[in-house]
C-alpha positions, 0 to 999 in steps of 0.5 A: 516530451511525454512521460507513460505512466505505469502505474501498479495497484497493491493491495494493501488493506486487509484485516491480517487476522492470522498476525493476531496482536501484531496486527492491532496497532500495525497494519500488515503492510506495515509489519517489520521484514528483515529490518524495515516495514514490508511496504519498503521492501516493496516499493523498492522493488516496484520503482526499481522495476520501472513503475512511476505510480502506485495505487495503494487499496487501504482499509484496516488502519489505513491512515497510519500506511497513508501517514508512513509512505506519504506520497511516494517521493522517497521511492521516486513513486507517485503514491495515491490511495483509495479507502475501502470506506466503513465496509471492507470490500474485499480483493474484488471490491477494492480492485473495482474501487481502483 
């Protein structure tokens, strides 16, 4: 038996100037929505849309998202991570580096 792989790519690495202060120790993707960090919410709904795997672009405080969301088995999802390195490549670089 053959399991597909349907794998999604988020981005998940930006600096999020515009949350100010909020954003120094937290990174956005991390951020409290309704209750729980926003990256939960996601990852609800991409397992509950039939993803099996998730590709998670990490730069700015990458380590605390890697740490929180482990890999994946919470949400019944496979989770890898790839870091923009010391120079954050932005949407296009961290999609290429995917």
């Amino acid at each position: 038996m053959t399991t597909d792989l349907r794998q999604v790519v988020v981005l998940a690495g930006g600096l999020a100037t515009r949350l100010g202060q909020r954003a120094t120790a937290l990174p956005k993707y991390l951020q409290p929505v309704a209750g729980k960090p926003f990256a939960y919410w996601q990852l609800e709904r991409i397992a509950a849309s039939g993803f099996n795997s998730a590709l998670l672009c990490i730069g700015h405080l990458g380590d605390a998202i890697e740490d929180t969301l482990g890999d994946g088995s919470t949400w019944g999802l496979n989770i890898d991570y790839v870091e923009d390195g010391p120079e954050p490549l932005g949407t296009g670089g961290a999609l290429v580096g995917a």
